[in-house]
N, C-alpha and C positions, 0 to 999 in steps of 0.2 A: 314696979311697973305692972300694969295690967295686962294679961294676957290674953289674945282673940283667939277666940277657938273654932276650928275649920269649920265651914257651914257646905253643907252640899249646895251644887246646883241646883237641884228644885229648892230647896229651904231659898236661895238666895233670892230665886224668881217668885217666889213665892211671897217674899217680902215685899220686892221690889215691886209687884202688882199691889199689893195692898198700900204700900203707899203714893203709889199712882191714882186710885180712885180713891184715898181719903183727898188728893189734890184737889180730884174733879168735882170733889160734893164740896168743899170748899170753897173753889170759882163759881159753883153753880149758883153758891147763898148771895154770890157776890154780882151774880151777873155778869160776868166777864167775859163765858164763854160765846164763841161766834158760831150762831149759823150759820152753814154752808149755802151760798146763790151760786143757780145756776151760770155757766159762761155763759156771757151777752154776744160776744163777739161770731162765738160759733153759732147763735142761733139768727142772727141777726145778718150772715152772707150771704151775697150776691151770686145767684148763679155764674158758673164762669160761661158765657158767651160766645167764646173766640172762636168755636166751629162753626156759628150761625153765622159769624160775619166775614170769616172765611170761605166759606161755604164748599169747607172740606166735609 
């Protein structure tokens, strides 16, 4: 049997970054990543009214 030998915390994160962004440059050759659009819905609301036609 193989034995795994304790890795520190930063060693761990350390890795675990690095093969996070070899992910990103991979998706990127691929085009797969998404731009972020802004929300439609929040730019796109109706004043709300109901004091004007209350006429509180």
């Amino acid at each position: 049997m193989s034995e795994k030998k304790k890795v520190s915390l930063a060693e761990a994160m350390k890795q675990k970054l690095a093969q996070q962004t070899s992910q990103a440059v991979e998706r990127q050759g691929q085009g797969l990543v998404k731009k972020t659009q802004p929300l439609k819905n929040q730019l796109s609301k109706k004043p709300n009214n109901q004091r004007k036609r209350t006429g509180v």
